[in-house]
Every structure is written in structure tokens, then in C-alpha cells.
One Martini backbone bead per residue (centre of mass of N, CA, C, O) as a GRO file, in nm:
protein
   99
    1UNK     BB    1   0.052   0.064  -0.013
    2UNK     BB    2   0.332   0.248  -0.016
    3UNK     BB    3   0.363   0.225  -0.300
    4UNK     BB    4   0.442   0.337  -0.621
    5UNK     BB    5   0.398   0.307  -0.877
    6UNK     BB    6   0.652   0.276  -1.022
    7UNK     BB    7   0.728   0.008  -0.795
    8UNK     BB    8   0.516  -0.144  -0.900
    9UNK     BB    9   0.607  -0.188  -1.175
   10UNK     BB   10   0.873  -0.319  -1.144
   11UNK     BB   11   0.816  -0.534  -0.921
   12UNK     BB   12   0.600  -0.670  -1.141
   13UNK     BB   13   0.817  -0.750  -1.330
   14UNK     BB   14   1.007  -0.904  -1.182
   15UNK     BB   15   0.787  -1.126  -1.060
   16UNK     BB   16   0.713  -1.227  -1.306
   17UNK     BB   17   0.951  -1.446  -1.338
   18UNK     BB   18   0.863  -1.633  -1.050
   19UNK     BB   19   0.553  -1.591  -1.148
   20UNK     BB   20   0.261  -1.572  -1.222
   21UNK     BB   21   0.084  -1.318  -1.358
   22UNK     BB   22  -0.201  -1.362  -1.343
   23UNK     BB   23  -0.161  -1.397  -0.984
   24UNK     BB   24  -0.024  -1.150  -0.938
   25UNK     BB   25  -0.297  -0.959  -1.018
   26UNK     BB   26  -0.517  -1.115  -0.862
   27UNK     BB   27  -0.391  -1.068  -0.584
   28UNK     BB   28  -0.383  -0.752  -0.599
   29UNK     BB   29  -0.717  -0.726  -0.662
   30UNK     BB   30  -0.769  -0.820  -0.349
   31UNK     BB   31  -0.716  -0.556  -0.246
   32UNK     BB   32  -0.786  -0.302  -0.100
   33UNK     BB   33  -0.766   0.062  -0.191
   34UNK     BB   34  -0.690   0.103  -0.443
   35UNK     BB   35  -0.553   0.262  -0.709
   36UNK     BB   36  -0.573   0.285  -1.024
   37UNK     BB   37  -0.257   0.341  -1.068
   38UNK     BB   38  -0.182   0.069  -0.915
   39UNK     BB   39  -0.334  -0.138  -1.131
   40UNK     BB   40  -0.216  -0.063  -1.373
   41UNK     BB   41   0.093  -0.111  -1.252
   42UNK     BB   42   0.058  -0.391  -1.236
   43UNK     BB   43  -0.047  -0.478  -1.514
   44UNK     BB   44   0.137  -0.398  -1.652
   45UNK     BB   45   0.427  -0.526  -1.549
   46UNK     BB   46   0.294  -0.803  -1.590
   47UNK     BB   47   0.316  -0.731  -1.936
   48UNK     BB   48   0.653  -0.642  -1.941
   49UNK     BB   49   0.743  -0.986  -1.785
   50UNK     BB   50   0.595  -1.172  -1.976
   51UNK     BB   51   0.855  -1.320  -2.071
   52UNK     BB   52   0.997  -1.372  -1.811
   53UNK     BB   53   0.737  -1.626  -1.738
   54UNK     BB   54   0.929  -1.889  -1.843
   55UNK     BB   55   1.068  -1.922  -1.589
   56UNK     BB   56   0.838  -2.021  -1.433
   57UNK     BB   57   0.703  -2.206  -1.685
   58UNK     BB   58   0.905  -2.414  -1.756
   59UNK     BB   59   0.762  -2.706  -1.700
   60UNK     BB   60   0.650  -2.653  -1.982
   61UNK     BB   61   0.645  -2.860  -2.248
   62UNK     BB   62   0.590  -2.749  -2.480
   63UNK     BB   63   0.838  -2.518  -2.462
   64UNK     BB   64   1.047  -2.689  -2.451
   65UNK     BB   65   1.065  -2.841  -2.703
   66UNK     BB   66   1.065  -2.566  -2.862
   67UNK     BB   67   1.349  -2.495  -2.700
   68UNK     BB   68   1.579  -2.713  -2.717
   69UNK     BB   69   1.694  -2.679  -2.971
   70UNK     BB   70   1.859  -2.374  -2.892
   71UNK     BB   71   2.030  -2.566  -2.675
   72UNK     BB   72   2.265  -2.684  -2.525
   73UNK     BB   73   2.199  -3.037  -2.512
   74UNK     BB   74   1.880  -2.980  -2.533
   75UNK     BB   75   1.902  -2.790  -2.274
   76UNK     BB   76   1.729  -2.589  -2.059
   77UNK     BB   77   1.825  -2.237  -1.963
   78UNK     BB   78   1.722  -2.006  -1.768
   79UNK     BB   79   1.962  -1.790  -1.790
   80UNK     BB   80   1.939  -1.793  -2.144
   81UNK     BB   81   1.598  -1.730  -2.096
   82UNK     BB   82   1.697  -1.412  -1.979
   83UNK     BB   83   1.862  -1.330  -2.186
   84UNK     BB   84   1.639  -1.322  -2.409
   85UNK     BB   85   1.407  -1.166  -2.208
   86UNK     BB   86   1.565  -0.870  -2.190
   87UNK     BB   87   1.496  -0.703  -2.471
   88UNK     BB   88   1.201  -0.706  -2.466
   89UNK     BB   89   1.123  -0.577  -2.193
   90UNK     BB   90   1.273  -0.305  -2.270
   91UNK     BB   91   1.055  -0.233  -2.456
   92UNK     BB   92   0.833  -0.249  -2.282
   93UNK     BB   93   0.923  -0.033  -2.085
   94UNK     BB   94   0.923   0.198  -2.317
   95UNK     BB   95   0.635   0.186  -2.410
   96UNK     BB   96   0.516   0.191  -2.097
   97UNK     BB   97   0.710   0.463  -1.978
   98UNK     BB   98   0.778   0.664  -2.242
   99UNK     BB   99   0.498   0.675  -2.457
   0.00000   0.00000   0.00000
């Protein structure tokens, strides 16, 4: 309830790497007394921080299948998979934070 929208729009960016962001936004709508503005920068975060989780959704098979063949010995490695998803995520952040 203290964090100003910029702080909720970033920590929800980064939560949504370990978390799904469904539940993550989910979660905040649940919050009793949130501000239109606290809502908003929950939902973006949420939103440019989803490349980010396919590291939270690695178990899903579909993905991986679809990804093995890009790595190194045909496993998937997290690390890999952050780095892939942080040129997109910071269009993503260009997008709804200085556009």
C-alpha cells in the first residue's frame, strides 16, 4: 500500500519472472483501497514483464520441446532463457513507460 505506481510497475515486472503473472495481478486485485493508478502499473508490470515468465513456467512441455533445440546439449537453461527475454522486456518498458 506504500509503494508509488513507479515501484509497483517494476517490482511487478521482476515478480512476474518467478511467479505467474495472472496470479500475480490476481493477488493485487484483492487488495482492498488500491488506487486506479496502483492497478494500472500492477497490470503493465505484469504485461512487460511476461517474456520474463517462461522462466517461472520452464515445467510446461510444450515450451520446452519447443525450446530445446536452441540449447546448448538440447536442455533448457534458465540463465539462457533470462537472457533472451530481456531485450523484449525493456521494449516492453520503453513502450508503456516512456511512450
Amino acid at each position: 500500500m506504500g509503494m508509488d505506481a513507479t515501484s509497483v510497475y517494476f517490482g511487478a515486472t521482476l515478480l512476474t519472472a518467478i511467479t505467474d503473472n495472472a496470479a500475480l495481478t490476481y493477488l493485487g486485485s484483492l487488495v482492498e483501497g488500491l488506487s486506479q493508478e496502483f492497478k494500472v502499473a500492477l497490470v503493465a508490470g505484469a504485461v512487460t514483464g511476461g517474456g520474463l515468465t517462461v522462466i517461472a513456467n520452464a515445467p510446461n512441455p510444450a515450451g520446452v520441446a519447443i525450446l530445446r533445440g536452441s540449447f546448448e546439449h538440447n536442455t533448457v537453461h534458465p540463465l539462457g532463457l533470462l537472457i533472451a527475454a530481456i531485450p523484449p522486456t525493456l521494449v516492453a518498458v520503453l513502450a508503456f513507460r516512456v511512450l
